[in-house]
C-alpha positions in Angstrom: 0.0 0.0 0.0 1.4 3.7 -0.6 2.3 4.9 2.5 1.0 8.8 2.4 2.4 11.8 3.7 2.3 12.4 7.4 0.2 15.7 6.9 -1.8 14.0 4.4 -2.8 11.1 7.1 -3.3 13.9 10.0 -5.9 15.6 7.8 -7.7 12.5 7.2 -7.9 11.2 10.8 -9.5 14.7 11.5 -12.2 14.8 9.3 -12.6 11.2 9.1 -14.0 11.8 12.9 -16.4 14.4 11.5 -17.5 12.7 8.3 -17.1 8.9 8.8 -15.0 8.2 5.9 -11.4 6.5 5.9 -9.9 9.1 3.9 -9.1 13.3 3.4 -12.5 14.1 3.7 -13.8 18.0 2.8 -17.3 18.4 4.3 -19.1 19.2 7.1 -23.0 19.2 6.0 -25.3 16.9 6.2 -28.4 15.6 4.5 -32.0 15.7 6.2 -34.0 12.7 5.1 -35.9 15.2 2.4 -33.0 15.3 0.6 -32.4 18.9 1.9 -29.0 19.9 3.3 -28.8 20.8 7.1 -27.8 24.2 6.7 -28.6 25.6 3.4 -31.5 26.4 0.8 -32.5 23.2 -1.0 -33.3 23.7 -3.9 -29.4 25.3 -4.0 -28.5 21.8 -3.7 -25.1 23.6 -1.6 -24.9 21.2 1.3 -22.4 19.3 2.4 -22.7 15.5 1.1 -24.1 12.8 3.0 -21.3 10.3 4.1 -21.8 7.0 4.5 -20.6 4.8 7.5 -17.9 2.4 6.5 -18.6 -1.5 7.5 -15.0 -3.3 7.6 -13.2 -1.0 6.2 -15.7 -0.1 3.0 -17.1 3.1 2.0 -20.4 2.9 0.3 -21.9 4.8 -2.3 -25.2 3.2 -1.8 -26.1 4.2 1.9 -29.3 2.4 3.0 -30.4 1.4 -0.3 -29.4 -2.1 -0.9 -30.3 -1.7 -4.5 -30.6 1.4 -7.1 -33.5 -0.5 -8.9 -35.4 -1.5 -5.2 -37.1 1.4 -3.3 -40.6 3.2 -4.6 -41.9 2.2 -7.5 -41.4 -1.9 -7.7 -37.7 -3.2 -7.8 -39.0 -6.0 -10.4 -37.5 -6.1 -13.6 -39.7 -5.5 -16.9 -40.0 -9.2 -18.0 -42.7 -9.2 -15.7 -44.8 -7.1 -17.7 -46.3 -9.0 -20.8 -47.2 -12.4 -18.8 -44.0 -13.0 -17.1 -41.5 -13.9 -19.9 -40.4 -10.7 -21.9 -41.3 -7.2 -21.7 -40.6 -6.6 -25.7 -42.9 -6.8 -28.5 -40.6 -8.7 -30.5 -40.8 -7.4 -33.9 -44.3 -5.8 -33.6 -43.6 -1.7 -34.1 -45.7 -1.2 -31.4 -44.7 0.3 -28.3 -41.9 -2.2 -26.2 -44.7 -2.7 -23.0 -48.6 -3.4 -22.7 -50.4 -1.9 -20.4 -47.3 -0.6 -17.9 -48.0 0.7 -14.7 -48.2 4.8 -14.2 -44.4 5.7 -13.4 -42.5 6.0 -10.4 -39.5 7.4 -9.5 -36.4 6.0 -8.3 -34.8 6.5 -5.2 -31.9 9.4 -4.9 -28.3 7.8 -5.0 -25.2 8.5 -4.1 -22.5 7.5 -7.0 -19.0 7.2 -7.4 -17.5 7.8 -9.8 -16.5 5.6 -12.6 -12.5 4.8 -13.5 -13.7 7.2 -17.1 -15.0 9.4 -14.9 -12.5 10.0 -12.6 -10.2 10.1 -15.2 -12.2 12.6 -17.0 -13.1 14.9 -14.4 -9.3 15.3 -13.1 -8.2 16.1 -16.7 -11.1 18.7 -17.1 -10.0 20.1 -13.7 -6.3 20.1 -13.6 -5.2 19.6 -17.1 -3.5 16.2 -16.6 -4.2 13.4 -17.7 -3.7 9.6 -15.3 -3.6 6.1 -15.5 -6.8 4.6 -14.4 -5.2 0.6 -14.5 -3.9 0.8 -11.1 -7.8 2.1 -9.5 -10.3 -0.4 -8.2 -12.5 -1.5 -10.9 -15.7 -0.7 -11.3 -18.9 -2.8 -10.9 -21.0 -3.7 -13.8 -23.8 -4.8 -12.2 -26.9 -4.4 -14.6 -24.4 -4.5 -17.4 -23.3 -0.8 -16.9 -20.3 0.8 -14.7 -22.6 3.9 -14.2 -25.6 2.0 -12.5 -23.0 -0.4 -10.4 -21.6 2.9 -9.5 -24.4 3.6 -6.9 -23.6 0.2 -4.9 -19.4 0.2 -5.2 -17.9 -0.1 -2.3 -14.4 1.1 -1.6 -12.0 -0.6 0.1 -8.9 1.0 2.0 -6.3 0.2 -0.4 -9.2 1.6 -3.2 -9.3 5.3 -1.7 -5.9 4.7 -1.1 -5.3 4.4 -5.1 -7.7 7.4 -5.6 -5.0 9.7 -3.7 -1.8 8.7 -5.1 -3.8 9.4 -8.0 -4.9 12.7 -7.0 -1.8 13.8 -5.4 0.4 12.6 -8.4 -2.2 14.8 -10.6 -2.0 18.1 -8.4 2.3 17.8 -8.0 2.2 17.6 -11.4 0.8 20.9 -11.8 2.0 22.9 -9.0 5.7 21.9 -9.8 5.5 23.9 -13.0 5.3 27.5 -12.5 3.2 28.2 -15.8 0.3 25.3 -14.9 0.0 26.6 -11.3 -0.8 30.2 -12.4 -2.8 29.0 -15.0 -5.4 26.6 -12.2 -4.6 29.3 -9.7 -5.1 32.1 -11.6 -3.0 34.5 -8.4 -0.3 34.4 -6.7 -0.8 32.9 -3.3 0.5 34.3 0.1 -0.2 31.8 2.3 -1.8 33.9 4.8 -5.0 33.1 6.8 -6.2 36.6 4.6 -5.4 35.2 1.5 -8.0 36.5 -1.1 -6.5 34.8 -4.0 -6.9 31.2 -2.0 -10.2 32.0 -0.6 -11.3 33.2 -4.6 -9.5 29.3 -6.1 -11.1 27.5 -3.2 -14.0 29.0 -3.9 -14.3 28.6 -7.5 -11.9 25.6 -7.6 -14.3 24.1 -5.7 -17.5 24.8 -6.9 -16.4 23.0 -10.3 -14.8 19.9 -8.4 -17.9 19.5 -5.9 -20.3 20.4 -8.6 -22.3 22.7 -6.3 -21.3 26.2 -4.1 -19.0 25.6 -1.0 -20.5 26.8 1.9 -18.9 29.2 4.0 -17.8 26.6 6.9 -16.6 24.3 4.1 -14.1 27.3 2.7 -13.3 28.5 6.2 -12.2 24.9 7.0 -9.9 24.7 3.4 -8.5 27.9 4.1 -7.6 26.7 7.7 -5.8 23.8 6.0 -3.6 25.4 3.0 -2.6 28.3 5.8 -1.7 25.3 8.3 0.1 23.6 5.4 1.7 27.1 4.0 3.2 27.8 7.8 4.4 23.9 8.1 6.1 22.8 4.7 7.1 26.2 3.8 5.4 28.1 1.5 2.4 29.5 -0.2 2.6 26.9 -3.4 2.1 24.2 -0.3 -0.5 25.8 0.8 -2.3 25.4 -2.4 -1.2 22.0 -3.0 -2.5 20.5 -0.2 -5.8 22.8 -0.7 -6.4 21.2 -4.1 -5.6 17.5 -3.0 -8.4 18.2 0.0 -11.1 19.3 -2.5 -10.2 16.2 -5.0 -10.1 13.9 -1.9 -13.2 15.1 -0.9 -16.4 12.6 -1.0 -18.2 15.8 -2.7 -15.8 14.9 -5.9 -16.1 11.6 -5.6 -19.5 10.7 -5.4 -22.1 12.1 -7.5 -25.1 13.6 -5.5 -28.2 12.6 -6.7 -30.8 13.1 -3.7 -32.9 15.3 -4.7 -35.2 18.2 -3.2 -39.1 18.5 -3.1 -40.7 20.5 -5.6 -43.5 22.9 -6.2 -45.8 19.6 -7.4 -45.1 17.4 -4.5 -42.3 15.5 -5.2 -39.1 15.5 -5.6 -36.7 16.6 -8.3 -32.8 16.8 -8.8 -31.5 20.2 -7.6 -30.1 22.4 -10.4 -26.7 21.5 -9.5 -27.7 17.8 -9.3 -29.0 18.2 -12.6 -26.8 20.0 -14.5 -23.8 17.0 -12.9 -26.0 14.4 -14.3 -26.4 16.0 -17.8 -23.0 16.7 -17.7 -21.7 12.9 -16.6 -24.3 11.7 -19.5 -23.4 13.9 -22.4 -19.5 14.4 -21.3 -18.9 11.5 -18.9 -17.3 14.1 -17.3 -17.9 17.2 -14.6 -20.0 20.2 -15.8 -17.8 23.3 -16.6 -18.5 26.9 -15.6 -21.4 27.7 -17.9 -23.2 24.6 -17.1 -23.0 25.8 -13.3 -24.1 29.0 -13.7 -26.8 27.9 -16.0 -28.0 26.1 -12.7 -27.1 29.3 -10.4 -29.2 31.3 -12.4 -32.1 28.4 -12.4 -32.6 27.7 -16.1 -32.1 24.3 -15.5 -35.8 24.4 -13.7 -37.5 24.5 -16.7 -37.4 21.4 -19.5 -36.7 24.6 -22.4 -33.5 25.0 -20.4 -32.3 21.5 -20.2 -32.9 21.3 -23.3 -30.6 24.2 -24.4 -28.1 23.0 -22.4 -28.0 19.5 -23.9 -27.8 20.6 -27.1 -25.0 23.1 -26.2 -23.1 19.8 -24.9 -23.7 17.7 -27.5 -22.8 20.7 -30.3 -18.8 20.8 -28.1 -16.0 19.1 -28.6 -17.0 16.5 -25.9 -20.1 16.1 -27.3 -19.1 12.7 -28.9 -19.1 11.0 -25.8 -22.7 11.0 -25.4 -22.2 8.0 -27.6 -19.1 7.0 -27.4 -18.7 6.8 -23.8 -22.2 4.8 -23.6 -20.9 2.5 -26.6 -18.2 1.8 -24.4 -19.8 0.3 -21.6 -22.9 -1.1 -23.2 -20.4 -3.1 -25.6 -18.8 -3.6 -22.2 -15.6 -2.6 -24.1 -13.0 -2.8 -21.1 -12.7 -6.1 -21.3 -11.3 -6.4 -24.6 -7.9 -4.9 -22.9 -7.9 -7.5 -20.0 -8.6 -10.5 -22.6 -5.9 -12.4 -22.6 -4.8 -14.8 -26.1 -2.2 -17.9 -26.5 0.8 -16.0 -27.7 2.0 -19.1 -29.7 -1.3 -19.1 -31.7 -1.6 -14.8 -31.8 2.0 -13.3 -31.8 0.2 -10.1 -33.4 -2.1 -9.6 -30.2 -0.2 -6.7 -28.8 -1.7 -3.9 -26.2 -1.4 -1.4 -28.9 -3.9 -4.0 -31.3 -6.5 -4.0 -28.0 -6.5 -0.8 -27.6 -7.2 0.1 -31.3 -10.1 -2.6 -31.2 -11.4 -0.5 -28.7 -11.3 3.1 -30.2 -12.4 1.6 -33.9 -15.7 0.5 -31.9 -16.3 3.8 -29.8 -15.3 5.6 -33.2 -17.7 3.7 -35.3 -21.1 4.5 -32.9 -19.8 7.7 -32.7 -19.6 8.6 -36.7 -22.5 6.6 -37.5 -24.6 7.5 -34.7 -23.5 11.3 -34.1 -21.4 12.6 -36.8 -23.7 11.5 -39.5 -26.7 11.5 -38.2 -28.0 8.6 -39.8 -30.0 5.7 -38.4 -28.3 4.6 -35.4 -29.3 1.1 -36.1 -27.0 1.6 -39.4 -24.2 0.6 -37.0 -24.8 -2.8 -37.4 -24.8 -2.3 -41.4 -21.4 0.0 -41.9 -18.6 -0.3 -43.6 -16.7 2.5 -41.5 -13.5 1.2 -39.5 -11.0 3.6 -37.7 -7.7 1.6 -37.2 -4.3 1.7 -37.2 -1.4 0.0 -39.0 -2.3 -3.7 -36.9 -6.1 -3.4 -36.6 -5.9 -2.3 -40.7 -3.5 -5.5 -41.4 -6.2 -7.6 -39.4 -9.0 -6.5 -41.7 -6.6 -6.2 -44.7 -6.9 -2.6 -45.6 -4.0 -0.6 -47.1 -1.6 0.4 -44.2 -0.1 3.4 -45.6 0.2 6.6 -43.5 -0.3 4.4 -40.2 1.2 3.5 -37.3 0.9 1.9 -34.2 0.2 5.3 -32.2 -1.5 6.8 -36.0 -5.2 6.2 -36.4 -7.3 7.3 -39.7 -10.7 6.4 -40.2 -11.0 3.6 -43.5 -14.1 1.9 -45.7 -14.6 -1.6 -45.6 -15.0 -3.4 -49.1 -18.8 -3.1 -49.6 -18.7 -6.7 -50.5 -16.4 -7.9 -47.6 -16.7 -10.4 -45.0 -17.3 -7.5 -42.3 -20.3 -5.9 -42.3 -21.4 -4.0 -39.3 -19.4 -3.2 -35.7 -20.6 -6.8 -34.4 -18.1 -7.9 -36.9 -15.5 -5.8 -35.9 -12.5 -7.5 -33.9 -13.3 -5.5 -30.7 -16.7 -7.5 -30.5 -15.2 -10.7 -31.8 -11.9 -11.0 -29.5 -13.9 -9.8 -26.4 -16.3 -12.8 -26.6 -13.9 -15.7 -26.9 -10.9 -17.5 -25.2 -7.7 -17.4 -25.3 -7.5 -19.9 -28.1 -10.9 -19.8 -30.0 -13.6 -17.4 -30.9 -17.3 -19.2 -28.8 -20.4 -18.6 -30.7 -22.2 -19.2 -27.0 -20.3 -15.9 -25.4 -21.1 -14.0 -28.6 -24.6 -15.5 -29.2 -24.8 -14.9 -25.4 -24.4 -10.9 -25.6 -26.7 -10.6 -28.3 -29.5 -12.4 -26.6 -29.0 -10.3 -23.6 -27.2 -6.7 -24.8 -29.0 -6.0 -28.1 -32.5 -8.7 -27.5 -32.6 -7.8 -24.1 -34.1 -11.2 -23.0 -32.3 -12.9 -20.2 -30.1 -16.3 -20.7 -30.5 -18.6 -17.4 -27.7 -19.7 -15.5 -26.1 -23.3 -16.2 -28.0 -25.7 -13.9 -25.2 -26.7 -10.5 -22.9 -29.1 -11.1 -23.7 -29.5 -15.1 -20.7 -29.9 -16.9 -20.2 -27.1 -19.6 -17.1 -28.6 -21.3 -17.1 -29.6 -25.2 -16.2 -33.0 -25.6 -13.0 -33.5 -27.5 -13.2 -35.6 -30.5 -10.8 -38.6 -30.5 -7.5 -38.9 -31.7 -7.4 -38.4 -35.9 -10.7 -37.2 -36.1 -12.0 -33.8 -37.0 -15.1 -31.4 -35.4 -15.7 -27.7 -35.8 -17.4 -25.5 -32.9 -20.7 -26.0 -34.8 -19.9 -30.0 -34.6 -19.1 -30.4 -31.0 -21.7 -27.6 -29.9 -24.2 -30.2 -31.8 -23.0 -33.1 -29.8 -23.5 -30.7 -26.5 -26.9 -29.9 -27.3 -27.9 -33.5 -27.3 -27.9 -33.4 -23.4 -31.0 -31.5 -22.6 -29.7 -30.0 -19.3 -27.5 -28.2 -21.8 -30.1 -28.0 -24.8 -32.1 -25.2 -23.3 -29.6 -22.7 -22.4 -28.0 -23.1 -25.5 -30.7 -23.1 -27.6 -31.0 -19.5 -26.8 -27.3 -18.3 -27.7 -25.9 -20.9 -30.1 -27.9 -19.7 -33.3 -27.2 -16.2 -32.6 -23.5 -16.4 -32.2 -22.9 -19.4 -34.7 -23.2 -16.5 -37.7 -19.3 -15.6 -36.3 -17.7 -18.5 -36.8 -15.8 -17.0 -39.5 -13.9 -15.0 -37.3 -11.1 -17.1 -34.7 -10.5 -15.8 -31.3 -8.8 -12.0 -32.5 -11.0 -11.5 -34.6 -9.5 -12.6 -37.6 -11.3 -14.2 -40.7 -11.1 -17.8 -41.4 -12.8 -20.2 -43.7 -11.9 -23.1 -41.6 -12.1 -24.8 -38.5 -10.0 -27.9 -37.6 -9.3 -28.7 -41.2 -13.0 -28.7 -42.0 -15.3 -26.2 -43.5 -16.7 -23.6 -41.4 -20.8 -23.0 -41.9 -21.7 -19.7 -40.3 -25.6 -20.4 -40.6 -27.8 -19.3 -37.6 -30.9 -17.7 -36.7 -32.3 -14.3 -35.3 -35.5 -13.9 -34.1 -36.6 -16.7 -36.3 -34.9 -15.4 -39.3 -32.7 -17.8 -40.7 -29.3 -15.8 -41.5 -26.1 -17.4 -43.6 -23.5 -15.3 -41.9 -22.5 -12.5 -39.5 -23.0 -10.2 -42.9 -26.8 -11.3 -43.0 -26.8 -11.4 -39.1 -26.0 -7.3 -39.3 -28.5 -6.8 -41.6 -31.5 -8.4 -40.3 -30.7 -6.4 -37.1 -30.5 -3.0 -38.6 -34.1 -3.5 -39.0 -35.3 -5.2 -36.3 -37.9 -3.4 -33.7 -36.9 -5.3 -31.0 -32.9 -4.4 -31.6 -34.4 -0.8 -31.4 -35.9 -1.0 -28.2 -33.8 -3.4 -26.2 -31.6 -0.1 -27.6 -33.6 2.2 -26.0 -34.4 0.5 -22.7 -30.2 0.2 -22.6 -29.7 3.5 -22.9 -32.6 4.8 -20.4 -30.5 2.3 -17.5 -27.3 4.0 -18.6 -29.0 8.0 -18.5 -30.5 7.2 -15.1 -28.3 5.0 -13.7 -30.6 2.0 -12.3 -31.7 -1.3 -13.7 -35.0 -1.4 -15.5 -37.7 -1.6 -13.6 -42.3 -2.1 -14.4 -42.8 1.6 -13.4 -40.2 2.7 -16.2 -42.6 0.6 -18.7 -44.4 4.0 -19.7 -41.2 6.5 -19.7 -40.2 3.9 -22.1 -42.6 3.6 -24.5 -42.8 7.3 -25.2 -38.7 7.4 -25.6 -38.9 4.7 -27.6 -41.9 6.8 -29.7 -40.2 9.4 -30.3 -36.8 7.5 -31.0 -38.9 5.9 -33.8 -40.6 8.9 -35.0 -37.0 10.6 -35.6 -36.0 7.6 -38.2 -33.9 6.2 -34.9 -31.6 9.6 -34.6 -29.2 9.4 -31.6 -28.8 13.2 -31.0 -32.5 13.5 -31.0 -32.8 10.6 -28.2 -30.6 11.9 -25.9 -32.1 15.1 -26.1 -35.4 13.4 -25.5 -34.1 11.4 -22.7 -32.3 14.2 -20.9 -35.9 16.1 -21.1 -37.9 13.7 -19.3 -39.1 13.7 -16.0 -37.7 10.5 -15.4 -34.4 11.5 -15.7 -34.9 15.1 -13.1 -37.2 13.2 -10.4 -36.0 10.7 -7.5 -38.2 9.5 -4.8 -36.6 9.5 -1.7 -34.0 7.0 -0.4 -35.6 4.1 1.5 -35.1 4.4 5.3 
């Protein structure tokens, strides 16, 4: 464990007492059970943030909730709304749910912050950018970092990553004359007077916290940097140890999302709640300045102000990552640079080849889906790639001008045996071993990420292994999933994946093209929603029309904006997104400005007690 610096450890025990948490805490409000702060205006949203009380070392984001999709408004999931077995019309162009009950909101949450976000939010606020590798992952429970976010727990050697991280950030700047003037914008003194400290603290803070400081809260900073100024000698320490205190803070950590009651009745996300959350959706990232004085001023009240404030995020430079940020998780693109492949059979797997797999997906949703404003569902149809010189060797495109580190964006050949990004190697290396590409993984994540119908667990104690065939005889996947099958403990499971990831068995375990398997010929038949496809080509364009691809796309995207499973009372919300998604011809820039206007993404009902 990194050992930290004695004055670093002396702040934490002190407000550790006062806040409950086991590291360099920066608040002293509270939160009333209302959602209110103890000692400000709540609808300003400026009080200090709840802490939660660590249980064996753990810090919580969740508090008392034991689950962001439990609380008001039914915790069940959406299957349960057309007679028990799946919530989607299938391929009717209807609306996704029958008869739905009236909407409910979800309980207020405390987040974290995601590794992206973290790593986004220090870069916006300090100009540097970090390594997130060495952090404590992040939960993906309902299939999304953002909603496991509310029920992460962090353990001591986690916050301890989270300040090496910070203070490695912040030396990094105050060691060079020309960044520190440019974050600080004075020259400190280091006295308890200091009006260019109190100003940085001040506004420093109000962008890291995402809400005002109270008074207390920059009386107790100021206390700090002129305790640290008069101990390690100097005004620059002063302001170190100022900054590291605000990033250390649970106020920059967690992502407030309580809540304060309304004019109607209920309850609704504070401006400065709200303008975070738009912020973390559009940006993955903290709101800047003019989103906060947007909620200062109370635009943000109104749905005509969210709604100029989305579109003035999505119109930025950041505004790709409305997509490509959610394309990341929701084609749970991290693992692709923790999947491992034998070295003896993929020499060309390198980090540098991973990590290009990556960006060519989050590239793809993003031109498709935002650039061009096209049909979002055309990402399963396009010939678009962006790759450099190893991912443009895999899918044997001309090389020239490229580079390991040197990315340009390239066409497919129209009549190529890649069609789409689930036939892109980022998809196809992700879902396999280390040795071969598994149509069950692949057919797996379709059935559940882009059907979203449920696959059961294997039965306990059922043995999931392929047979082998004897010695001097040949079988492809298809062959020895066949023989699999035959045992009906295994039939039904795999009845449900098998013909939906069969369609890749071109592609070997990186992704690569092949047109055979063990000697033998490969047949990349399957199925998809009854409709019999020959290969992953057909398989991309029987999707790219499919209602039920659009949305299972849809109800993804709602869990990722709101950051909570799916749940009955959501049924409605849904089928007016999905409506209007529809009505636009599927346009993603119009969906997320749809989403970020509804009233299911500004109320929360109140934590459960």
């Amino acid at each position: 464990m990194k050992k930290r610096s004695p004055y670093a450890l002396d702040f934490s025990r002190e407000l550790a007492a006062c806040c409950g948490l086991a590291f360099a805490l920066a608040c002293t409000g509270s939160i009333n059970d209302d959602g209110s702060n103890a000692t400000g205006d709540p609808a300003s949203g400026s009080g200090g943030l709840a802490s939660t009380t660590p249980s064996g070392g753990a810090v919580s984001a969740a508090g008392n909730s034991s689950s962001p999709a439990g609380g008001q408004g039914g915790s069940g999931s959406v299957s349960t709304l057309n007679g028990g077995s799946s919530a989607s019309a299938g391929s009717s162009n209807g609306a996704p749910f029958t008869n739905p009950p009236a909407f409910q909101p979800a309980p207020g949450m405390l987040r974290r912050l995601t590794q992206t976000q973290f790593r986004n939010s220090l870069h916006d606020l300090v100009g540097v950018s970090i390594d997130t590798s060495d952090l404590q992952e992040d939960d993906w429970t309902g299939g999304f970092a953002v909603i496991g976010a509310s029920i992460l727990s962090s353990s001591e050697d986690g916050v301890v990553a989270f300040e090496a991280q910070i203070e490695s950030a912040v030396n990094a700047v105050m060691s060079d004359a020309a960044k520190r003037q440019a974050l600080l914008g004075c020259t400190p003194s280091g006295t308890a007077t200091d009006a260019c400290m109190r100003g940085f603290v001040q506004s420093f803070g109000l962008r890291a916290w995402r809400r005002p400081l109270e008074t207390a809260e920059v009386d107790r900073i100021m206390a700090l940097s002129t305790q640290a100024a008069s101990s390690l000698g100097g005004a620059v320490e002063g302001a170190r140890w100022a900054t590291v205190a605000i990033l250390n803070s649970p106020n920059f950590l967690y992502r407030a999302e309580l809540g304060a009651a309304d004019t109607q009745g209920g309850m609704r996300l504070t401006n400065y709640e709200l303008a975070s959350r738009l912020a973390f959706l559009i940006w993955n990232s903290s709101p800047d300045k003019t989103l906060l004085d947007q909620a200062a001023s109370g635009s943000l009240a109104t749905k005509e102000g969210v709604r100029a404030a989305a579109l003035t995020l999505l119109d930025s430079a950041n505004g790709r990552e409305a997509v490509g940020a959610f394309a990341e998780e929701f084609m749970q693109l991290h693992k692709v640079l923790t999947q491992a492949k034998d070295p003896g059979l993929y020499p060309e797997y390198t980090p540098t080849l991973q990590a290009a797999m990556v960006r060519d997906m989050r590239e793809t949703w993003a031109t498709v889906a935002f650039d061009d404003g096209a049909n979002t569902l055309s990402v399963f149809t396009t010939a678009k790639a962006v790759v450099n010189s190893e991912l443009a060797k895999l899918y044997g495109l001309d090389t020239s001008g490229l580079s390991s580190t040197t990315f340009a964006p390239r066409t497919l050949p129209a009549d190529g045996t890649r069609l789409g990004v689930m036939s892109k190697a980022g998809f196809l290396s992700q879902w396999a071993n280390q040795q071969e590409g598994s149509p069950t993984l692949r057919g797996k994540f379709v059935r559940e990420a882009l059907l979203c119908l449920k696959v059961p667990p294997p039965p306990e104690g059922v043995n999931t292994k392929l047979e082998d065939p004897p010695v001097g005889e040949h079988r492809t996947k298809r062959m020895k999933l066949e023989l699999h099958r035959k045992d009906a403990t295994c039939a039904t499971c795999h009845s449900l994946m098998d013909p939906l990831g069969l369609p890749f068995e071109n592609f070997d375990a990186m992704g690569r093209y092949r047109t055979t398997d063990d000697t033998l010929a490969v047949d990349p038949s399957g199925d998809f929603n009854g409709h019999a496809v020959a290969n992953a080509r057909e398989l991309g364009q029987v999707m790219s029309t499919d209602s039920q691809v659009a949305q299972c796309l849809v109800r993804k995207y709602y869990s990722y904006a709101v950051g909570h499973e799916e749940r009955a009372v959501d049924g409605s919300v849904l089928n007016d997104l999905y409506a209007s998604f529809q009505a636009s011809g599927f346009k993603f820039r119009q969906f997320v400005l749809d989403v970020a206007t509804s009233d299911a993404f500004s109320t929360v009902a109140p934590q459960p007690q």
